[in-house]
Structures are given as C-alpha cells and as structure tokens.
C-alpha positions as CSV (number, residue, x, y, z in Angstrom):
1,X,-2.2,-0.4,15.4
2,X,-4.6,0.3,18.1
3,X,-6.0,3.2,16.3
4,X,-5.9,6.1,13.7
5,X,-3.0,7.8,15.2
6,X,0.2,6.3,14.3
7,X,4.0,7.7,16.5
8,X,7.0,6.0,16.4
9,X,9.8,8.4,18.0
10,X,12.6,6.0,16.8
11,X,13.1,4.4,13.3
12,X,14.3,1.0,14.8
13,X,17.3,-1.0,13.7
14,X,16.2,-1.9,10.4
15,X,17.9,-0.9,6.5
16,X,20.3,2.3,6.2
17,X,19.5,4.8,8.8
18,X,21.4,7.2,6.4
19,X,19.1,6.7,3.4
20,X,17.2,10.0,3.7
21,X,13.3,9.6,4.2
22,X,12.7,6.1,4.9
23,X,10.2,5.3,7.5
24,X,10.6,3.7,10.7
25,X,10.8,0.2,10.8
26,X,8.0,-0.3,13.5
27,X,5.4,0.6,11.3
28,X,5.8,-2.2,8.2
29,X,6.3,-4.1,11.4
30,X,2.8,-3.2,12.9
31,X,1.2,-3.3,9.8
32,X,2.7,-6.9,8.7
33,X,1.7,-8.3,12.6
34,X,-2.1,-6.7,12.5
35,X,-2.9,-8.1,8.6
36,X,-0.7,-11.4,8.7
37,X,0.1,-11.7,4.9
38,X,0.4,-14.5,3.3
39,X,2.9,-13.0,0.1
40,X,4.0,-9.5,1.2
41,X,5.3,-7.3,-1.8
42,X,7.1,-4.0,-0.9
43,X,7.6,-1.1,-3.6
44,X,10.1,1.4,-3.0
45,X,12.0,-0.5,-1.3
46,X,14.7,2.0,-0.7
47,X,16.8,1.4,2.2
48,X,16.1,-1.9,2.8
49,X,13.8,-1.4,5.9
50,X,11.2,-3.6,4.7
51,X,13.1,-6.4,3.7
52,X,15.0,-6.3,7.3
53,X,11.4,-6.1,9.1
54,X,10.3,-8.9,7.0
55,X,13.1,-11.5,7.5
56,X,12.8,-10.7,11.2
57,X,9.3,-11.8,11.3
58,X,10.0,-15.0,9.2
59,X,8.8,-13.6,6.1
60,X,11.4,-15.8,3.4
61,X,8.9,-15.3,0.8
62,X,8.6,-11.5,0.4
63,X,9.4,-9.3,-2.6
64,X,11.3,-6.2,-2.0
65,X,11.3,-3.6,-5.4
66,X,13.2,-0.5,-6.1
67,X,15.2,1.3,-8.8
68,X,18.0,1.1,-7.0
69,X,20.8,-1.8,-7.2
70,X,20.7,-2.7,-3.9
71,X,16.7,-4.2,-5.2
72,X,17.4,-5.2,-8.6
73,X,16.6,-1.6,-10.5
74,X,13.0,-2.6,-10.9
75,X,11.1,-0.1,-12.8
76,X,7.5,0.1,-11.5
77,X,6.7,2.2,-14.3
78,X,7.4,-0.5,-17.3
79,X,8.3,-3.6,-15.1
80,X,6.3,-6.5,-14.5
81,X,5.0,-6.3,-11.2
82,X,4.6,-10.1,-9.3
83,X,1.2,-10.9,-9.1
84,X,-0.3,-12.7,-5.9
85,X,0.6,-10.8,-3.1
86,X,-2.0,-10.2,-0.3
87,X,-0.3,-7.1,0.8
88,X,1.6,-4.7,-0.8
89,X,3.6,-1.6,1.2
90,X,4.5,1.6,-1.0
91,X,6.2,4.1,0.2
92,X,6.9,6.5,-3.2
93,X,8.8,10.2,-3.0
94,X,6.9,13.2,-1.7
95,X,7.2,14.6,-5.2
96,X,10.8,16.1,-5.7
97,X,11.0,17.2,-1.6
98,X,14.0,14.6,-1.3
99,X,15.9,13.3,-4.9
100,X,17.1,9.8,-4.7
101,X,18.6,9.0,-7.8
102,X,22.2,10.4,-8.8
103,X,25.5,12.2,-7.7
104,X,25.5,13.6,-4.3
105,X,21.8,12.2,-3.7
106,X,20.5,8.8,-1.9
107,X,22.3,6.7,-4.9
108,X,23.6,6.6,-8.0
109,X,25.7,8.4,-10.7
110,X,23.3,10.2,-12.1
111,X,19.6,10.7,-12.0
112,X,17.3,7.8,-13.2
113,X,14.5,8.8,-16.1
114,X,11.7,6.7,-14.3
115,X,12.3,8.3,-10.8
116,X,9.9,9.7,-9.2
117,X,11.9,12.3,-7.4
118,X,13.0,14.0,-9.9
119,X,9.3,15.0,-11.4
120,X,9.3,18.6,-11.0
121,X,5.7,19.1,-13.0
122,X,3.6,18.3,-10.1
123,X,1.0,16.8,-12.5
124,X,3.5,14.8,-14.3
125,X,4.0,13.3,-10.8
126,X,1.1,12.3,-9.7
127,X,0.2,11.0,-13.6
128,X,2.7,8.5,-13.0
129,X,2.5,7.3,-9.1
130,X,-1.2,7.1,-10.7
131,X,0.0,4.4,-13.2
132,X,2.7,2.7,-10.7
133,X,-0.9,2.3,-8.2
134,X,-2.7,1.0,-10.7
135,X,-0.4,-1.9,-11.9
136,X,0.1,-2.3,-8.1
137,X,-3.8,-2.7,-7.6
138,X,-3.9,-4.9,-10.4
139,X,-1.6,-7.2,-8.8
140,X,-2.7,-7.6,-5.9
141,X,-5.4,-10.9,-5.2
142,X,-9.1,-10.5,-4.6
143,X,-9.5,-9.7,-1.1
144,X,-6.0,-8.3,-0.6
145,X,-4.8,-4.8,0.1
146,X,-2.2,-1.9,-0.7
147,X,-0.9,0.4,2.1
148,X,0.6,3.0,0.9
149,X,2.2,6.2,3.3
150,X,2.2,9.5,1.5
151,X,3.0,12.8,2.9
152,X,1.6,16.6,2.2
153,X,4.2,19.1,0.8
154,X,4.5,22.7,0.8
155,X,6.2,24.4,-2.0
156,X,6.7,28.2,-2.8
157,X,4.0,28.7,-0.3
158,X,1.5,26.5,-2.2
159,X,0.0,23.5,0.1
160,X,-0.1,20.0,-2.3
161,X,-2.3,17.1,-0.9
162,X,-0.8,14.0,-2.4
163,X,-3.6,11.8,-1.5
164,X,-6.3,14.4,-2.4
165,X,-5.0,14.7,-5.7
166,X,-4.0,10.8,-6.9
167,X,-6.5,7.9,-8.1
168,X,-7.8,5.9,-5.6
169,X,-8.1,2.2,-6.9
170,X,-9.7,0.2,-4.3
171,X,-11.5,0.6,-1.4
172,X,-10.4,2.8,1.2
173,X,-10.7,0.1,4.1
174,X,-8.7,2.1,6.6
175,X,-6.8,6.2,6.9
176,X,-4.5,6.7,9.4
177,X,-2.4,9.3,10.3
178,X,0.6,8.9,11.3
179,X,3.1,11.4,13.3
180,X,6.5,12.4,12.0
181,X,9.6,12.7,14.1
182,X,12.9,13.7,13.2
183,X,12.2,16.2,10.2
184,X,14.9,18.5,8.7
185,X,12.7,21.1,8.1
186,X,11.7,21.3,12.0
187,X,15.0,22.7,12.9
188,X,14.4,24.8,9.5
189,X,14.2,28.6,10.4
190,X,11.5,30.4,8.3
191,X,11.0,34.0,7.4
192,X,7.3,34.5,8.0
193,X,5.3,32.3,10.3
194,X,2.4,32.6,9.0
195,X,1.4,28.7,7.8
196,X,1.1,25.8,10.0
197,X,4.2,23.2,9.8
198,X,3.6,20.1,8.2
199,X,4.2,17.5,10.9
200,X,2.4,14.2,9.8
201,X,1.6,11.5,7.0
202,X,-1.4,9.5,6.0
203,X,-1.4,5.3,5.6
204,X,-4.0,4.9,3.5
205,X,-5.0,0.9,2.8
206,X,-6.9,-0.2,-0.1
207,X,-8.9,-3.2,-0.3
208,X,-9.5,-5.2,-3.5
209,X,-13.3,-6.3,-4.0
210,X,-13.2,-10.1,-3.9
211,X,-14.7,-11.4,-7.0
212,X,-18.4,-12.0,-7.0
C-alpha cells in the first residue's frame, strides 16, 4: 500500500472465486504485510479469501467469522466476538445490492434473520453494521485497528454513502480508495445516462486510543 489509491485487476487464487462480491485476495494480503499483526480477526469471512491469504502468510493463529457453515454460523450481532486481536478486516454487504443467505443466493436454504443482506430499510441497516462495529471496536486491543471496505450504492436513483452515514468508533488513522474491477453492473445497459457509475470502494482503518 504505497498510497491512497488501491487496484487490483485480478482477485488472486484465494477462497471461492464464485462467491459473488468478495474482494481480491491481494488486498487482505497488502494490508496484513504493511501492519504485521500479531492476532488477525476477519468478519465476514465469506468465501474464505481471508483465511486462504492468511495461512499463506503463516498466520496459524487467525480467526475467520461468518454466518455461513463453511465459518461456524457466527452471528456478529449476538455472538461473542474474540477479544485481543490487533487487526480486524470486515468486509459487511453493500446493504441488500447482493443477498447472501438462502435458496438460489451465495448459500443456504433460506434466508438467515441476522443477515445483513437481506435489510431492505436502509436505516435498519446501517443501525445494525453500527452495532456489529461497535462490538468489533470493543474487541480490538489498545493500539490496534479495524479495516473495514465498504462500497457506495445507488438505488431507485437515490445515491447512499455507507460510510457517511455509519458510526465511526475510532480513529480514522487512514482512507483509501480503492478501484473496482470486474462489476456486473459495468456491462449493465442503463436507460438514461445521466449519473456517474459507481466504480470504487473506500478502506477505512480505525485506530483504538491506547489507554492513558
């Protein structure tokens, strides 16, 4: 991470390149090589991408947490979040712009209460990835930091800023954007052209005050 401008064309050879909207492998990488954790925790772990980039950089320690089976169905809503880590990666939904849970979605039989993606109140949404950020700031050790990636959406012709509109707990050490590649919705034809295409996502990373 040389600077504020983050591009990674390919998603490397890391967790299930089918599991719709996961990010690209380099970045956890990046982000694991330039802080050098001593306890990594990932939430939303999803496709496993994290866990792979972890175990090839000799992480045998790290925590990998989702509601799917594949991560143990780990609720970060009620669950007990480990404490300790150093650095924590989140990469949550985009509100409901891809549904995980249930038939013909990422996985499962049906839809899971807790998840995320299936919020369609947009303030219901960001209520609770406001209480899943807290409990992750919580957990995190004096000194250490939470990098989350979010992305903006555009619904019905309405432009939502995720990151405008959640808590920030912590400070912001560090905002970087970072490109995106690959998109459905760039091979999307539209009606009217008359709005810019959403072609990016913001890392934020938190910092937790040491204790004084």
């Amino acid at each position: 991470m040389n600077n504020s401008i983050l591009s990674y064309p390919v998603r490397g050879p890391y967790g299930n390149s089918k599991y719709r909207g996961n990010c690209s492998g380099y970045l956890i990488r990046d982000i694991l090589d330039f802080y050098q954790p001593i306890n990594f925790l990932e939430c939303f772990a999803g496709s496993g991408t994290g866990f792979d980039v972890a175990r090839e950089l000799g992480y045998t320690n790290s925590i990998h947490l989702d509601l799917n089976d594949h991560f143990g169905n780990f609720n970060l809503l009620k669950d007990e979040l480990p404490k300790g880590a150093d650095l924590v990666f989140s990469h949550p939904p985009y509100w409901d712009i891809i549904q995980y849970s249930g038939k013909n979605h990422v996985w499962g039989d049906k839809p899971h209460k807790d998840d995320l993606s299936h919020i369609h109140d947009y303030n219901e949404f960001i209520q609770k990835l406001n209480v899943i950020n807290k409990r992750i700031f919580e957990s995190i050790i004096p000194g250490g930091r939470h990098a989350i990636l979010l992305g903006d959406v555009r619904k019905k012709g309405k432009y939502y800023s995720i990151i405008k509109d959640i808590t920030w707990y912590g400070e912001l050490e560090a905002h970087l954007i970072k490109v995106q590649h690959n998109t459905r919705s760039k091979n999307k034809k539209y009606n009217s052209y008359n709005f810019i295409p959403i072609a990016h996502e913001h890392l934020l990373i938190f910092k937790k005050p040491q204790i004084r």
